[in-house]
C-alpha positions in Angstrom: 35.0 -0.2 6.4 31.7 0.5 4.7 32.3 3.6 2.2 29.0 5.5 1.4 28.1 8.0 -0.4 24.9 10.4 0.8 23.7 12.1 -2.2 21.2 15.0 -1.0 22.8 16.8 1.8 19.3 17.9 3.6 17.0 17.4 6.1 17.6 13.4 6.3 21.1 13.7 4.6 23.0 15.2 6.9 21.6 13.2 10.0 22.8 10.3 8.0 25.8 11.5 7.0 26.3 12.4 11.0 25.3 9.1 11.9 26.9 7.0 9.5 30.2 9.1 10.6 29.4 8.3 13.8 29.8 4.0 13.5 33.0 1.9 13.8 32.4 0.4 10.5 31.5 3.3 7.9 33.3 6.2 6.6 31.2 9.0 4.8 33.0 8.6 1.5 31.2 12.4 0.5 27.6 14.2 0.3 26.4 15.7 -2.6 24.6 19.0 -2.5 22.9 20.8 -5.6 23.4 24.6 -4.4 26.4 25.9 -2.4 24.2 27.4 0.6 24.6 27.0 4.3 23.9 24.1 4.5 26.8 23.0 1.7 29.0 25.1 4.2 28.0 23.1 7.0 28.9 20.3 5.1 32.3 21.7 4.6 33.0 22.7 7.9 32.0 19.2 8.8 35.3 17.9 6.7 32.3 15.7 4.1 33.9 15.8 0.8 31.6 18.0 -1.3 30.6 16.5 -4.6 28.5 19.0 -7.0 25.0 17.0 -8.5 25.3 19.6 -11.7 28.9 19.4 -12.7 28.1 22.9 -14.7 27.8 24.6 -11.4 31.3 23.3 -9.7 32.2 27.5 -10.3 29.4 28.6 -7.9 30.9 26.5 -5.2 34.4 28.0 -5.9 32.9 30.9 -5.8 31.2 30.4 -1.8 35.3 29.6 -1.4 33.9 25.3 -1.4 36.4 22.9 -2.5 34.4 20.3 -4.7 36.1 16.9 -5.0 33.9 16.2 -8.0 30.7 15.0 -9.2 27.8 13.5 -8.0 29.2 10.6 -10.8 32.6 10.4 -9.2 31.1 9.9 -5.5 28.9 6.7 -6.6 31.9 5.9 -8.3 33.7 6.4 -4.9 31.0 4.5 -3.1 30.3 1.2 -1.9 26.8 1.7 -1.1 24.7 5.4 -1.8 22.1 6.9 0.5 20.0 8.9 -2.1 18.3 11.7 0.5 17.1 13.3 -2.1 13.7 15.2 -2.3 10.6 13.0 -3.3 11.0 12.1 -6.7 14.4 12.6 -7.7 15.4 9.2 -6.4 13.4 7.7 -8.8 15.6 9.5 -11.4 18.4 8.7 -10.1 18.7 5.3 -10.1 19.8 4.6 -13.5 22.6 6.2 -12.4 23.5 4.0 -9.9 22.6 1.0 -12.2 24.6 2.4 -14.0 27.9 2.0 -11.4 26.6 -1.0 -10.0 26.4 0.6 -6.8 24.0 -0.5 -4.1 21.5 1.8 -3.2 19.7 3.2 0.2 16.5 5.2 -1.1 13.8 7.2 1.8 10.2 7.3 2.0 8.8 9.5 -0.4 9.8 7.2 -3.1 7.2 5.3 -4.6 7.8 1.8 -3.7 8.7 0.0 -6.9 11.8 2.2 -6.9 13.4 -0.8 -4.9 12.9 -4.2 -4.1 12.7 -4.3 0.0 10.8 -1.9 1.5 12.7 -2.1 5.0 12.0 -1.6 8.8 14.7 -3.0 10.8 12.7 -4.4 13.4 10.4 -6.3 10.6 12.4 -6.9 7.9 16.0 -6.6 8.2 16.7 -10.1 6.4 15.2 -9.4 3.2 17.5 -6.4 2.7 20.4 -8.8 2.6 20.4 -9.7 -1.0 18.7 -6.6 -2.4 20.5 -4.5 -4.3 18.1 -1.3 -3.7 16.2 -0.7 0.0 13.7 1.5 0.3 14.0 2.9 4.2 10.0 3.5 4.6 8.7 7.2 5.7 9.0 8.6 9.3 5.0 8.1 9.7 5.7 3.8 8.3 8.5 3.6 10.7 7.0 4.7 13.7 4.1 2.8 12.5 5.5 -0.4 12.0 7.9 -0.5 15.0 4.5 -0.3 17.2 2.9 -3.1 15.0 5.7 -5.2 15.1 5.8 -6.2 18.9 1.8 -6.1 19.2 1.8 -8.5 16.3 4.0 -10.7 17.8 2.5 -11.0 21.4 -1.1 -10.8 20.8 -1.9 -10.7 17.2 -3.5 -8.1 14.9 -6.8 -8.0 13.9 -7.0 -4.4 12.8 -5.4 -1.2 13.4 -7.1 1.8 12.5 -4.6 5.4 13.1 -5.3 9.1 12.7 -1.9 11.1 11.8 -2.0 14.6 12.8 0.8 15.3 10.7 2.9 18.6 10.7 2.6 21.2 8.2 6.3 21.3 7.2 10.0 21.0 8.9 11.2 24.1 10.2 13.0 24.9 7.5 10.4 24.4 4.8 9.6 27.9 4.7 6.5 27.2 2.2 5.1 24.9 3.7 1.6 25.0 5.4 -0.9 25.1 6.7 -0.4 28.6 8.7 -3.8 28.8 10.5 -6.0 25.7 9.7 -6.4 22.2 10.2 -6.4 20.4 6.5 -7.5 16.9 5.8 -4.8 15.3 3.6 -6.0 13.3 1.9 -9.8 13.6 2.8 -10.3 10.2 1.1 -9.5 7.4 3.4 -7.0 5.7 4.0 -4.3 8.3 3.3 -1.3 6.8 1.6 0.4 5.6 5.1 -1.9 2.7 5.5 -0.7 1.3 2.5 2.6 2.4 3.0 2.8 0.2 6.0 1.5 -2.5 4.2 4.5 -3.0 2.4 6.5 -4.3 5.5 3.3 -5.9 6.9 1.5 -7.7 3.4 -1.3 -9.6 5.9 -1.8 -6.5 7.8 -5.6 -5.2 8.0 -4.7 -1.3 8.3 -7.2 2.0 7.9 -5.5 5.5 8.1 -6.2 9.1 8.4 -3.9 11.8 7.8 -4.5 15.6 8.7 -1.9 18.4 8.5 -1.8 21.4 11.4 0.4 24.2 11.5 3.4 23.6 13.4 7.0 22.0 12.4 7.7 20.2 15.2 6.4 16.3 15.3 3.7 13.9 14.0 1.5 12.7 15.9 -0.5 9.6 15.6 -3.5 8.7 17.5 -4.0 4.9 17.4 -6.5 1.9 18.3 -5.7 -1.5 17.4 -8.1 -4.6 17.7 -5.8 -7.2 19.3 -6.7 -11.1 18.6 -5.8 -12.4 22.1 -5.2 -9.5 24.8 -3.6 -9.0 27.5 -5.5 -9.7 30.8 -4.3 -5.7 32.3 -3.0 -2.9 30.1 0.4 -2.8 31.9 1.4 -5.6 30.1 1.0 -3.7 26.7 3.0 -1.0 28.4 5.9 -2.8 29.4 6.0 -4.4 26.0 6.2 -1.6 24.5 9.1 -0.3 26.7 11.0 -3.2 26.3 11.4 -2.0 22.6 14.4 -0.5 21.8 13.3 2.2 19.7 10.0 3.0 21.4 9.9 5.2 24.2 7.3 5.6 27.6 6.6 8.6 28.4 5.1 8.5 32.2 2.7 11.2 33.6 5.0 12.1 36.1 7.4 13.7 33.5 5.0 15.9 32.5 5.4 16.2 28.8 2.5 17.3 27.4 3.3 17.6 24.2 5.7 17.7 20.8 6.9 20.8 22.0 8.2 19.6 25.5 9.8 16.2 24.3 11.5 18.8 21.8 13.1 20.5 24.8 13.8 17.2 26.8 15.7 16.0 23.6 17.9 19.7 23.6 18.3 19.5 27.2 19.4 15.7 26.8 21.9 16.9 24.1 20.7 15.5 21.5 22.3 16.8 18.2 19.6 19.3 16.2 17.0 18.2 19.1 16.5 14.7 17.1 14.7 11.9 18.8 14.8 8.8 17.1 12.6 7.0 19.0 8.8 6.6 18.7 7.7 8.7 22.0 4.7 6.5 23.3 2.3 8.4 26.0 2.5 5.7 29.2 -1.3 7.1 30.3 -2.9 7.0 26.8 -2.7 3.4 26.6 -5.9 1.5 27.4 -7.4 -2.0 26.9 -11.3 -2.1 26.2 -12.1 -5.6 25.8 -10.1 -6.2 22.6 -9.2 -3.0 21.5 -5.9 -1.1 22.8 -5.9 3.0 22.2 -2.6 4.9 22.7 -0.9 8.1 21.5 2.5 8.4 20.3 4.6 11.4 19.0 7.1 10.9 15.7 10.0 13.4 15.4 9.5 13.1 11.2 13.1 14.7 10.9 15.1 12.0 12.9 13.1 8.5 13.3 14.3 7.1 10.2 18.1 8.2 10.8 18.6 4.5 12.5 16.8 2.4 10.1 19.5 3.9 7.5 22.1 2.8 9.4 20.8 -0.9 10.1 19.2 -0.7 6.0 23.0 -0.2 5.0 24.5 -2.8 7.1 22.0 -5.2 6.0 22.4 -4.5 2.1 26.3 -5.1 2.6 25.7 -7.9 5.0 28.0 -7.8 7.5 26.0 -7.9 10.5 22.3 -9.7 11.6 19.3 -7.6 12.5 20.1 -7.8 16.4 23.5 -7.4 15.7 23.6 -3.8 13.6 20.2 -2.5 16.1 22.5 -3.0 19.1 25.1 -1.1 17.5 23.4 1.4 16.1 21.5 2.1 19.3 24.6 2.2 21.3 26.4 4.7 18.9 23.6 6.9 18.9 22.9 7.0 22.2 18.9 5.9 21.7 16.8 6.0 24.9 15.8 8.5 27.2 16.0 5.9 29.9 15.7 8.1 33.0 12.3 8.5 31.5 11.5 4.7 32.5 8.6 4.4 34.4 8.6 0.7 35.0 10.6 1.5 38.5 8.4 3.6 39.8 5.3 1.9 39.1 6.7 -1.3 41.0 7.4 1.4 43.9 3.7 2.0 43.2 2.7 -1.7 43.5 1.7 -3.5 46.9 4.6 -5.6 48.6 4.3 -9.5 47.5 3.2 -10.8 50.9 
């Protein structure tokens, strides 16, 4: 049983914590919060071992009535492998501390790259994880990125991919975040940092990206045309590709989802935990072959999409299980896919009887 250690009880942190909880072969070992807020009580009423980052402030925890178990010290000490979910920056700082322990180390996104050595995507990468001490799981944008790369690449080859991220302003909790009433270009210099980003799971890869922020909380969106090297003769092909994808989803017309805010309420309704949806939500009528170049639309839930590539990042820096191996298990767990959404049945009831 895999003990680990979430340190940054947040946004990403506690969907880890959930779902790392929620496989055969982990335990959550204890989260560490800085502030004994809600969300620390959450935590507690959760039964996660509390573990204070500033051992000064143990007595404010007391004081919300938390029991601490100790220091953010004493849970990598406690750990097998960490999950640092810690805001953009911090994890940086933090790793001498886990050098420190010797302690294997799962950082997120808004690290800089050098702060590990594998960036990972499970889908891409999950081999290279297996000797590296410190993983990088890449941002939401990268991940839903690369796991629509990754199966293009590998049936028709890549000759460019050029994306426009309309990106939300903040999560809902992110109280000062913005925009509030404009549309921002960020960066206005091209290609925002994503391209690059995605560059570090695909080296070879010939990417341009745009990023803009909008004022809602709910999901990215990404607006994408790739310039395939040998295409597909019909762009139903691409489509059933793409559904065959574990961690991609088609949405068809006929479900009449129009936007972030209705897959939001199909993932409540489904009973998903916090609304999450993990999977890339791909738009089944946006995607079009023109000669060489495939367009399509695809919605990123930038809380939840990289809540399975922890998983899988932390089975493959322990190494207990292949790439397949922890995916399947992870998707099972989970419950990934929306699969009465599948529109592959009804477009066969569409098609003309084989005479």
């Amino acid at each position: 049983m895999l003990r680990v250690g979430i340190n940054g009880y947040g946004t990403i942190g506690k969907r880890v914590a959930d779902a790392v909880r929620a496989q055969p072969d982990m335990t959550v070992s204890g989260v560490a919060k800085v502030s004994p807020d809600y969300v620390a009580i959450g935590a507690a009423e959760a039964d996660y071992s509390l573990y204070a980052v500033d051992g000064s402030r143990t007595d404010a925890f007391h004081e919300m009535g938390l029991e601490v178990a100790g220091t953010v010290d004493d849970l990598v000490a406690d750990s097998d492998v960490i999950v640092d979910a810690t805001p953009s920056g911090v994890g940086a700082e933090n790793r001498p501390l886990y050098e420190r322990h010797e302690t294997p180390t799962i950082f997120q996104g808004g690290e800089d790259a050098t702060v590990a050595e594998v960036s990972f995507n499970a889908r891409v990468n999950y081999d290279e994880a297996t000797d590296a001490d410190y993983v990088r799981v890449v941002s939401c944008n990268t991940t839903g990125l690369s796991r629509l790369v990754a199966p293009l690449e590998a049936a028709y080859g890549i000759e460019k991919v050029r994306a426009t991220l309309i990106r939300r302003g903040g999560d809902p909790s992110q109280t000062g975040r913005g925009p509030i009433n404009d549309a921002v270009p960020d960066p206005v210099s091209i290609p925002s940092h994503h391209g690059p980003d995605v560059q570090t799971i695909f080296p070879d890869l010939a990417i341009d990206t745009i990023g803009l922020k909008v004022p809602t909380t709910m999901m990215h969106v990404h607006t994408i045309n790739v310039t395939l090297e040998n295409p597909p003769d019909d762009d139903r092909d691409v489509r059933d590709l793409l559904a065959a994808q574990d961690r991609t989803v088609m949405v068809p017309e006929h479900a009449r989802i129009d936007g972030a805010g209705t897959l939001k309420d199909l993932a409540l309704d489904a009973g998903r935990p916090r609304g999450d949806i993990w999977e890339n939500c791909i738009w089944a009528e946006s995607i079009t072959l023109e000669g060489n170049d495939l367009y399509c639309m695809q919605a990123i839930h930038q809380e939840a999409d990289v809540v399975p590539e922890n998983v899988d990042a932390l089975r493959a820096i322990s190494g207990h299980l292949s790439g397949p191996e922890s995916r399947s298990l992870t998707n099972e767990t989970l419950g990934i896919g929306f699969g009465h959404l599948d529109d592959r049945a009804i477009r066969r009831l569409e098609e003309p009887a084989a005479d």
